[in-house]
GUNU-853608 format. One record per residue: x negated, y, z negated of N, C-alpha, C, O, CB in turn. Coordinates in steps of 0.2 Angstrom, whole numbers, plus 5000, padded with zeros to 4 digits. Each point is the difference from the previous one (the first is absolute). Glycine has a CB too. Example, Ala and Ser with C-alpha at 12.3 -4.5 7.8 and 13.67 -1.06 7.14 Angstrom:
% GUNU-853608
493449724961500450065000499650065000499549994997501449954997
499350115010499650064999500450054997499750064999499749915011
% end
This chain:
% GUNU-853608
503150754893499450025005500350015007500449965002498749974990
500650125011500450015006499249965005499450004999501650154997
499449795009499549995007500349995005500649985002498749964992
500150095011500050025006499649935002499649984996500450165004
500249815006500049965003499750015008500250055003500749914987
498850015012499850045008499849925004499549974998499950194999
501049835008499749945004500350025006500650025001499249884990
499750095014500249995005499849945005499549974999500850144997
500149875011500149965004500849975001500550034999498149964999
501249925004500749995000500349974994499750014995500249975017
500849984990500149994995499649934993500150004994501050055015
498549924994499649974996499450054996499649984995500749935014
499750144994499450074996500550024994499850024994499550065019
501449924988500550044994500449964997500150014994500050085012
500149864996500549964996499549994993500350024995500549915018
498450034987499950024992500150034997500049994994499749985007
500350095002499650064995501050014999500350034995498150055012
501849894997501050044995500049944994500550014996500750035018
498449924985500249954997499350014994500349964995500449965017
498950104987499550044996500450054996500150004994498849995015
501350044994500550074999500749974997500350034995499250045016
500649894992500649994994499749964994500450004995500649985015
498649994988499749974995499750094995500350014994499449845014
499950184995500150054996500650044997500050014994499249995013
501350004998500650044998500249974996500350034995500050015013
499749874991500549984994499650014992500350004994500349905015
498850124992499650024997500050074998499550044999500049885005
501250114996500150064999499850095002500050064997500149834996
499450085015499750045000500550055006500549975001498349964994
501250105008500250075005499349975007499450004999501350144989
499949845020499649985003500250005007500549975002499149974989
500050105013500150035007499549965002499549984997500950155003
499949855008499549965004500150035007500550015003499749884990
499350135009499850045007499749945005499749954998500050184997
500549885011499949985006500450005005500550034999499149924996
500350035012500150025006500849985000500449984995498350015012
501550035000501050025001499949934999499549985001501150125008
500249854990500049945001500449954993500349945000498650105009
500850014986499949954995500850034994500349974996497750015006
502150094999500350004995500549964996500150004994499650095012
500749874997500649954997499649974994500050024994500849925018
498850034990499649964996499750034996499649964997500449975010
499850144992499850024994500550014996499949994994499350065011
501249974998500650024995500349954998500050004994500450095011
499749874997500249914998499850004994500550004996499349945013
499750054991499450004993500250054994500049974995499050015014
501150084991500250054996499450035000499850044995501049914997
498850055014499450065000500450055004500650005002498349934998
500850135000499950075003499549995006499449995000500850084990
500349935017499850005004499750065004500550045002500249874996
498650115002499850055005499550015008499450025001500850014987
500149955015499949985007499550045003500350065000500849915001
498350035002499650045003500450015008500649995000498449974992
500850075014500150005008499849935002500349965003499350174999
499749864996499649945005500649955000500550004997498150014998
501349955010500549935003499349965003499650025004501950055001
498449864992499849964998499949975005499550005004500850004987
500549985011500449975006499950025007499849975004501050014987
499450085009499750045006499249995002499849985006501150114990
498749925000499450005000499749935001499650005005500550114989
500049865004499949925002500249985008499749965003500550004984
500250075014500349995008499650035005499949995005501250024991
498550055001499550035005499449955004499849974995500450154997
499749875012499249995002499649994996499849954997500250115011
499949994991499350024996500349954994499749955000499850205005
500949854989500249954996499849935002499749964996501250125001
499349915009500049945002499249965002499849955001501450095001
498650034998499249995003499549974996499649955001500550165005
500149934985499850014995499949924997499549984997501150135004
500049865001500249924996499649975004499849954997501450044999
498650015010499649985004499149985001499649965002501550105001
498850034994499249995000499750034998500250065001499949915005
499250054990499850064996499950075003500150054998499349874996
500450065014500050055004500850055000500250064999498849865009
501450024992500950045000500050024993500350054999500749875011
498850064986500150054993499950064998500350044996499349885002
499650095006499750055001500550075005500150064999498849854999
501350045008500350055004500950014997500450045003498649925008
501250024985500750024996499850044993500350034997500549865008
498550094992499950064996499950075002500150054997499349884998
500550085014499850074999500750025005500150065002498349954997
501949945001500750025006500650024993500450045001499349855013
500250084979500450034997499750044992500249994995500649905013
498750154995499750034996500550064997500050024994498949945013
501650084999500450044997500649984996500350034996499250035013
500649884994500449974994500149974994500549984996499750045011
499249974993499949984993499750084995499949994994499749865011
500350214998499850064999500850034996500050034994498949975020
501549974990500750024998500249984994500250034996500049975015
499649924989500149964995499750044992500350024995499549865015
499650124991499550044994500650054999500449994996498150015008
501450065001500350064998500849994997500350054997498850005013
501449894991500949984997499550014994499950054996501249845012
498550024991499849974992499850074995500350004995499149885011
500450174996499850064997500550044997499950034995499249975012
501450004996500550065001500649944995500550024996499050075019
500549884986500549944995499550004994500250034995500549885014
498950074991499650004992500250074997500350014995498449915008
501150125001500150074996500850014996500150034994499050045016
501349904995500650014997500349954996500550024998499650055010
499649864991500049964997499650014992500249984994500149975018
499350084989499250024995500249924996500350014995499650165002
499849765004499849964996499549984995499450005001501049995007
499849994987499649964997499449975002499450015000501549984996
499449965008499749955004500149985007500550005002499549984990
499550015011500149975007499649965001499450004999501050085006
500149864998499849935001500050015011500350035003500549884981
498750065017499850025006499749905005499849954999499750234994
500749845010499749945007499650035004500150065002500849875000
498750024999499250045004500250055005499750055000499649855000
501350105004500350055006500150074996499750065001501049845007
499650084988500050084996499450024993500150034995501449965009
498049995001499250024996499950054997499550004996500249955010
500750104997499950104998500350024993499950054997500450005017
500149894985500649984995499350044992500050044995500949795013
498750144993499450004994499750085000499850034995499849825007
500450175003499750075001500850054998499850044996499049935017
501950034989500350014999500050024991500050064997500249875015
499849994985500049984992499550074998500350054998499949785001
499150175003499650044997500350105000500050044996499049855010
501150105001500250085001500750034993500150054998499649935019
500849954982500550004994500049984995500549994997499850025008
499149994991499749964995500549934996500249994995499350145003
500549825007500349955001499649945000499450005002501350055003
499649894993499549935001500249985008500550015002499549934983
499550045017500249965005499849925001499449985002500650135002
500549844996499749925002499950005006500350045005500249904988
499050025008499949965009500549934999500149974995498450075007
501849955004500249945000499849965007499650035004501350024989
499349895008499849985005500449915000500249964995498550145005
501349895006500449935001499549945001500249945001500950125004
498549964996499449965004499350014996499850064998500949975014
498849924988499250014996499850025006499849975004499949944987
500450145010499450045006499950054999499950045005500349925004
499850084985499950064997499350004993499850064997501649965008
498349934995499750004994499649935001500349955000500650134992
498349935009499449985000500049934996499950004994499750115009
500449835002499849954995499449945006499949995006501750044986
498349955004499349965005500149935001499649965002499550114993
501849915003500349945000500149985005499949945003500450064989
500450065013500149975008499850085001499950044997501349845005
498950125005500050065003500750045002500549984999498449955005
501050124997500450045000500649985005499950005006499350074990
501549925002500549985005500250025005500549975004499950004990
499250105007500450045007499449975008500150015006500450124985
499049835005499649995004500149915003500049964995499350154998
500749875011499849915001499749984997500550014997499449985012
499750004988499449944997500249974993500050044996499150035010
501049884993500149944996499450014994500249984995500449935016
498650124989499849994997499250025001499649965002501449984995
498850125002499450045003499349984995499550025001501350095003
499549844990499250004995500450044995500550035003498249955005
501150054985499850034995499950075003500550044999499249854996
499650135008500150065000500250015008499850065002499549964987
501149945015500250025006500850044999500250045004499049865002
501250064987500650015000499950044996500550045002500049875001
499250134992500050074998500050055005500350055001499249904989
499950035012499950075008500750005004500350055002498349925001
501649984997500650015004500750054995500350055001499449815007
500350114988500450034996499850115000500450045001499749804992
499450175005499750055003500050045006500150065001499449894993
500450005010499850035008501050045001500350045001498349835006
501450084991501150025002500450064997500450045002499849834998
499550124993500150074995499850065005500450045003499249904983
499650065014499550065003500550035008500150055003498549874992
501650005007500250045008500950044999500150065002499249815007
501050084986500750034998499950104997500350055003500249794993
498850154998500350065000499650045003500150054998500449934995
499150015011499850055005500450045005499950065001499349874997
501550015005500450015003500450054998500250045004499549864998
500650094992500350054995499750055000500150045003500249904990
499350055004499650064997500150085005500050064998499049834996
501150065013499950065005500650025001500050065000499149895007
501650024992500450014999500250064998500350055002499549864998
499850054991500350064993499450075003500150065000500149844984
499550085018499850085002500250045002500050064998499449925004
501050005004500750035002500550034997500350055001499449895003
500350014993500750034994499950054995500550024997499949895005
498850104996499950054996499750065003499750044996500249894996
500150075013499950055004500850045000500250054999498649895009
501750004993500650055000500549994994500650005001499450005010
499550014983500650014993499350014995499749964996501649945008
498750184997499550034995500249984993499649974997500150135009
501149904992500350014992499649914998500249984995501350125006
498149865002499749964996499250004999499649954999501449995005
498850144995499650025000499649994992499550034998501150055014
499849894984499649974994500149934997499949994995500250115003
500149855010499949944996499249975002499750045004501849944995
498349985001499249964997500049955007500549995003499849994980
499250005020499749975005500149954998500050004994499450055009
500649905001499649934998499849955006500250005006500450014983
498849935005499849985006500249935004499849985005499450084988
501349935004500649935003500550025000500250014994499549905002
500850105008500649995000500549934995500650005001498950075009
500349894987500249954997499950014993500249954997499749985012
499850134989500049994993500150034996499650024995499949935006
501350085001500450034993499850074999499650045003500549854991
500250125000499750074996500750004992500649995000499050115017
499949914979500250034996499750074994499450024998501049845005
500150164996499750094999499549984993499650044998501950065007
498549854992499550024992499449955003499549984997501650024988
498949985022499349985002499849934998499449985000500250124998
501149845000500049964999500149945006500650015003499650054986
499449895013500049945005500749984999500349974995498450005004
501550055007500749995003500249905002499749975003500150185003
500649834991500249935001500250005010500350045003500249944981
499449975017500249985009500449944998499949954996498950095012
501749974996500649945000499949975006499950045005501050014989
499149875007499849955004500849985001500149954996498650024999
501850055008500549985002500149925003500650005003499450124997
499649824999500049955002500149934994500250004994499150085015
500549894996500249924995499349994998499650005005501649935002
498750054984499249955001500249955002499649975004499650064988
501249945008500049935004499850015007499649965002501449994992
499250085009499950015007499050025002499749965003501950104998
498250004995499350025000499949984993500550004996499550115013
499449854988500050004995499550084996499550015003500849834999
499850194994499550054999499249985000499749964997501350084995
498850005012499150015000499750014994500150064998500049995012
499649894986499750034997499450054998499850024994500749905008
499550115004499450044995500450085003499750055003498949854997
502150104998500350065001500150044991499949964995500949985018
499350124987499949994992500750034998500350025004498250014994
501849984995500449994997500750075002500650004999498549924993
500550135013500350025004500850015005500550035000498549954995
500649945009500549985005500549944997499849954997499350085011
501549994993500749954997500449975004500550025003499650054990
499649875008500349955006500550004996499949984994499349935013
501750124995500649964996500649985002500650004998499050064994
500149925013500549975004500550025005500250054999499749914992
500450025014500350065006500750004994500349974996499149995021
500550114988500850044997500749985004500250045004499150084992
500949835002500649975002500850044999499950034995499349895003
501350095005500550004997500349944999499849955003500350165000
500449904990500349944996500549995006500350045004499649994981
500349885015500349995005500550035001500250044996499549885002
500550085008501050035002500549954999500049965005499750115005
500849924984500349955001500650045003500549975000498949954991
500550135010500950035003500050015006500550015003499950064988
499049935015500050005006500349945003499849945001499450134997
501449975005500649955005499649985006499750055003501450034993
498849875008499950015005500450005005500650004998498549974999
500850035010500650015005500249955002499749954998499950145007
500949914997500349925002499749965005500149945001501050104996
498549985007499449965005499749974996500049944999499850125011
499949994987499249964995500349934995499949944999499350234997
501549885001500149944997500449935003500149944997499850154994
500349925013500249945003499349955003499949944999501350125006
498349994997499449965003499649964996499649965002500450125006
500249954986499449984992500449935000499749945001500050204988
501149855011500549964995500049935005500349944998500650194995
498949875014500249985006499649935002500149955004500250195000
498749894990499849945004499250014994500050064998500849945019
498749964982499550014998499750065000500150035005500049884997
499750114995499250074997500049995005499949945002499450084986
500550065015499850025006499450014999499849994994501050065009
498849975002499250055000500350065001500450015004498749915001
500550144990499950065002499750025003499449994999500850024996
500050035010499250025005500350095001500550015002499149855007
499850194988500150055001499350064999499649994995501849975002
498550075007499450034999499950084999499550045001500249865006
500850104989500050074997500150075002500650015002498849934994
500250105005499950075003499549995005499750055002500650024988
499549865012499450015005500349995007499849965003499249994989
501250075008500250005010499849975004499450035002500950044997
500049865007499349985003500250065011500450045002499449774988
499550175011500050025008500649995003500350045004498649924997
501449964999500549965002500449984996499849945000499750045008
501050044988500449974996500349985004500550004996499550054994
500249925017500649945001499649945003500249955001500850145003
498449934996499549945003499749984992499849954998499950105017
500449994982499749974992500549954998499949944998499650174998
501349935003500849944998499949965003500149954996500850115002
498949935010500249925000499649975000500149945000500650065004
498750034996499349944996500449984993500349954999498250125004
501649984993500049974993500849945001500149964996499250184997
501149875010500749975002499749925002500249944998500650185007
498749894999499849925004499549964993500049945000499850115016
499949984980499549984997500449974991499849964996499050155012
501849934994500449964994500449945003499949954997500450174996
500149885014500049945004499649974998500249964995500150085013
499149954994499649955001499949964991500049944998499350135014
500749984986499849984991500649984997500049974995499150135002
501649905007500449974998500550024992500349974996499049965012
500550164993500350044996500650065001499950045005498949944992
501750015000500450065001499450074999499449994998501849944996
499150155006499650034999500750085000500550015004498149885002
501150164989500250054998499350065002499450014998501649914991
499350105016499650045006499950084996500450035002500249895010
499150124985500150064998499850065006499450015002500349944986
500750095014499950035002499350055001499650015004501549944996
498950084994499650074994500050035005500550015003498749964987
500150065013499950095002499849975007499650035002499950064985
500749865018500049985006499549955002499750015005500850084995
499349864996499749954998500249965004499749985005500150054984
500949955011500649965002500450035004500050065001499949904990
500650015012500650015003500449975002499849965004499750114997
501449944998500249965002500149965008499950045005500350014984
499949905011500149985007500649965003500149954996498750065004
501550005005500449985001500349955000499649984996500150095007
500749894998500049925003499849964992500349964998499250065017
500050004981499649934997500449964994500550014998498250045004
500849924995500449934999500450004994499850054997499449885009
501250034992500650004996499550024991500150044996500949865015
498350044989499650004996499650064999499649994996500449905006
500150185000499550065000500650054999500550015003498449965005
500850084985500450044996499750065004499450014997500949934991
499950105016499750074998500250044994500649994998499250015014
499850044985500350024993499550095000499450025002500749814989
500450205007499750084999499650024994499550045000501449995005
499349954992499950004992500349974997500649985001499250105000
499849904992500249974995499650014994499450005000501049925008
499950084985499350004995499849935000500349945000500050174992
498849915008499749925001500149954995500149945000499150125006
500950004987500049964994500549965000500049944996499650134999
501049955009500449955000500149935005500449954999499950164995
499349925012500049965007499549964999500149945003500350135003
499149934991499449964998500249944996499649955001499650154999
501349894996500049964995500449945005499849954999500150144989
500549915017500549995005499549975005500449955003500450134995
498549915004499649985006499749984997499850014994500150045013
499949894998499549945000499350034999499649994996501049955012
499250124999499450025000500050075001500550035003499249875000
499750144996500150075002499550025008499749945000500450104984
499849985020499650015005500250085001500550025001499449865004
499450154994500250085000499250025000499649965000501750054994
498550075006499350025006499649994992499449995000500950125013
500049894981499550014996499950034992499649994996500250005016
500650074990499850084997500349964992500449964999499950175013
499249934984500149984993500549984995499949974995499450095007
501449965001500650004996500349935003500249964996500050175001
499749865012500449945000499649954999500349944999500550115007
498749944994499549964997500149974991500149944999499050135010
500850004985500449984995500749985001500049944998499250144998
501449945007500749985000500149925002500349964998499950165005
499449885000499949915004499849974994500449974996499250055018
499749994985499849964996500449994992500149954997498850085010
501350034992500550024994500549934999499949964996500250205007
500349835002500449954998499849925003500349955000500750154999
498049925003500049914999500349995007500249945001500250044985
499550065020500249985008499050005002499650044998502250045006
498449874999499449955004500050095006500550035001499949784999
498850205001500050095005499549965005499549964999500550184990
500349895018499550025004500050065004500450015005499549884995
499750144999499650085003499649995005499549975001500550074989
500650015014499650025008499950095000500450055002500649845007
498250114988499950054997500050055009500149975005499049974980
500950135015499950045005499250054997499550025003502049975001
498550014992499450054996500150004993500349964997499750135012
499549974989499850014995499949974995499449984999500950095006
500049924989499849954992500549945004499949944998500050174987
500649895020500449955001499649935000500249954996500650145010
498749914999499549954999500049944993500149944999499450165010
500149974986499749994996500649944997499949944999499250194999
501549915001500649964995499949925004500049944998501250194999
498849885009500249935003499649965000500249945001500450105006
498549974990499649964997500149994992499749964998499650085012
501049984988500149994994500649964997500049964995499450145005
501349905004500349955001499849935002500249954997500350145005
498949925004499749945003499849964993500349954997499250115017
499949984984499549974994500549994995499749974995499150095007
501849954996500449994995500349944999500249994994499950095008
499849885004500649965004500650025001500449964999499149964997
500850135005500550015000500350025008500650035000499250004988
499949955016500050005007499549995004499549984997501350075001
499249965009499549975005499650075001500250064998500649835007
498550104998499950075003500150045002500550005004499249964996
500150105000500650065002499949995008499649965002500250154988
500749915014500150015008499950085003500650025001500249864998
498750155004500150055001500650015006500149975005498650034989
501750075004500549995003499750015010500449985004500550074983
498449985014499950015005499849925005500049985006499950164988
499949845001500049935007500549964999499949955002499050035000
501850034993500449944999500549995002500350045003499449964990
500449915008500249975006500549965000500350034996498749995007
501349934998500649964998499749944996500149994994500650055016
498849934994499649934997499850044991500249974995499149975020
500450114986499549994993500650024997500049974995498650075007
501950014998500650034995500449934997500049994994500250135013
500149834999500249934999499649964996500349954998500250065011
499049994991499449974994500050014995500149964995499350045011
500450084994500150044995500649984994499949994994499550105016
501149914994500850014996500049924994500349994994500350085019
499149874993500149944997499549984995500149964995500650015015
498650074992499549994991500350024996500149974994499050055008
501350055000500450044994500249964995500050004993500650085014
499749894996500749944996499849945000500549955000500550115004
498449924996499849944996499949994992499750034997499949975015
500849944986500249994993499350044996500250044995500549835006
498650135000499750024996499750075001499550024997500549875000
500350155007499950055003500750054996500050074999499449865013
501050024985500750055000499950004992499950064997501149905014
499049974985499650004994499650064997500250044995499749855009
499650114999499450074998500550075002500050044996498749895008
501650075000500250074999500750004995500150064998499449965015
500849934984500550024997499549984993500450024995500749965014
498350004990499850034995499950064997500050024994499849915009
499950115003499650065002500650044997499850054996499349925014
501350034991500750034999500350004992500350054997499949905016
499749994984500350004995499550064995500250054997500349825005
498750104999499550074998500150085001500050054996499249865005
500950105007500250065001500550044998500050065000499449915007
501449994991500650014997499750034992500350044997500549855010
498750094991499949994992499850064999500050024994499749875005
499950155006499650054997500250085000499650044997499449875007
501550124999500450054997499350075001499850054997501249864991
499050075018499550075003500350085000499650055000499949865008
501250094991500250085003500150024991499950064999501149925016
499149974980499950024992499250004997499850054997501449885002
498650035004499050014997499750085003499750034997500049805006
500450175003499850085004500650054994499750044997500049925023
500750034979500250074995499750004994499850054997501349975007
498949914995499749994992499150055000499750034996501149805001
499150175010499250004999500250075001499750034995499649875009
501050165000500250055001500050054993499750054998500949905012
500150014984500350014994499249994996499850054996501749905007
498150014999499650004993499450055001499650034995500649845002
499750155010499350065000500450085000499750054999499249865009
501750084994500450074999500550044994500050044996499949935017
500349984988500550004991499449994995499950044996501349885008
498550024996499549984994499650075001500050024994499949835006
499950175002499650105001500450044997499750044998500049965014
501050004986500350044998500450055005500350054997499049934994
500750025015500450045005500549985001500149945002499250095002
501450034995500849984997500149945004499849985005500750144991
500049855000500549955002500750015002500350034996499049914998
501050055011500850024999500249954996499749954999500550115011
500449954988500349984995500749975003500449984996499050104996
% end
């Protein structure tokens, strides 16, 4: 079976989906993964087919208007219509690789939503995927892109609604756009969500919940549809060497704290490093600083106890620390929790929040700290709840369950049973 894969953002948007994709491939199937510049090694790594759109993730997060975005609904709005033409671009690569890919299947993340209109115009199945419950109506919590802890019954359905309605409206204006400049998709099918698939004999398309139930437990009154199966992990790295700093600094003295915040970049990353430098002082922590997409940075002079570090695979650095501190986002939330490290989240936006209430209620750390008021006192607090005996306990529970559950195998098995079990070839 030949699949087409599409995700985009940073590397927390893609690293599952190479890790989904390689569970497919060992499943014998033929498997191209599209997304923005950046990512190729690590496709190839894997034994996928790597096909690279223009868009750059990285660039675009650096703009203003990106930054506006993480900030506030109003900046959401104003980087939807500031990058209207390139996401215009985006539609118009995805179109022009499907054609020359012509898939079976395409497994798609909400960003590449056109993925399903796409599937129709080539008589293709398309899944929806998603990393996060904020795609599918439930009246238990409210939707995670939103604040609120808990609206009632039918306040957290509406919310779940109201977010669908604004996202694809957003889109929608988009895709208008883009079918205005690409007639040859002048026979594929409308529709009224962007989240829900397409398959050519008219049969209700399965949605993949790329998450932990431990973490979210499934909403009851979702129907047999939706497949919480666990986040898509890659299998550990046992051959990644590290450099001789990291490993002298690991070998030299007690588990560090990790502190790194991803692709979110702050206002002041040098006035951010030595908050985070003073607030491990105080907590009386070594500490392994990550730099990611300018979150961080190094600084000159500091203390013998603080690693700055470029990269590392987490799977392998996480099992090495005390504690994790990072903004939040779905994968290093799973990675942290994965091996059983005590998390605290200094969310900046969007579902980041949500993870960091769910850690909280977990016991698996302290309340989230938003990164915009945080300070040396509350981070130094923060660090030392982390790592209190029964604080460390629950999370290295939490861990043994989330090791157990083999999410990047359960999402192909579900793939394998509505497309293979259909009778649409298999490779061999």
């Amino acid at each position: 079976m030949n699949i087409l894969i599409f995700t985009f953002g940073s590397r927390g948007d893609v690293q599952p989906y190479v890790a989904l994709g390689t569970a497919l491939r060992r499943g014998g199937h033929q498997v191209c993964l599209s997304t923005g510049q950046g990512f190729d090694d690590m496709i190839a790594a894997h034994g996928l087919t790597a096909a690279p759109l223009s868009i750059n993730y990285r660039e675009l997060i650096d703009t203003p208007e990106a930054q506006a975005a993480f900030r506030s609904m109003s900046g959401k709005f104003r980087a939807m219509r500031a990058f209207k033409d390139v996401v215009c671009e985006q539609f118009r690569e995805m179109w022009e690789l499907s054609r020359e890919v012509r898939p079976d299947v395409i497994i798609y993340h909400p960003k590449g939503f056109i993925a399903q209109d796409i599937a129709a115009a080539l008589g293709a199945v398309a899944i929806p995927t998603t990393l996060q419950p904020s795609y599918v109506a439930t009246s238990e919590f409210p939707n995670p892109f939103l604040p609120f802890t808990n609206l009632g019954a039918f306040g957290n359905k509406l919310s779940h609604h109201f977010i669908e309605r604004l996202t694809f409206w957003a889109q929608r204006n988009m895709e208008g756009r883009w079918r205005k400049e690409m007639p040859a998709r002048a026979n594929s099918t409308s529709r009224g969500t962007f989240f829900g698939g397409h398959d050519p004999e008219g049969r209700t398309v399965p949605r993949l919940h790329g998450y932990s139930s431990i973490i979210v437990n499934r909403p009851r009154d979702w129907t047999a549809r939706e497949h919480i199966t666990g986040y898509w992990f890659f299998e550990p790295n046992t051959d990644w060497e590290p450099a001789e700093d990291l490993h002298r600094f690991l070998a030299t003295g007690p588990p560090p704290v990790y502190v790194g915040f991803g692709s979110m970049p702050a206002a002041d990353a040098q006035s951010q490093t030595g908050m985070v430098i003073e607030a491990l002082r105080q907590a009386g922590q070594r500490g392994i600083l990550a730099t990611g997409w300018g979150g961080l940075k190094p600084l000159a002079g500091s203390a013998n106890d603080v690693l700055f570090l470029d990269v590392a695979p987490h799977d392998w650095l996480f099992q090495r620390c005390a504690a994790v501190v990072h903004h939040g986002g779905a994968g290093t939330t799973h990675e942290g929790l994965r091996w059983g490290r005590p998390t605290v989240i200094c969310p900046l936006g969007v579902d980041q929040p949500y993870w960091g209430r769910r850690v909280n209620a977990l016991g698996a750390g302290p309340p989230p700290l938003p990164q915009k008021s945080l300070n040396v006192a509350d981070l130094s607090r923060a660090i030392g709840e982390s790592l209190k005996p029964g604080t460390v306990a629950r999370a290295a529970k939490l861990g043994e369950a989330i090791r157990a559950e083999g999410g990047a195998d359960a999402a192909a098995a579900v793939v394998n049973g509505f497309v293979v079990g259909a009778g649409r070839p298999h490779a061999s």
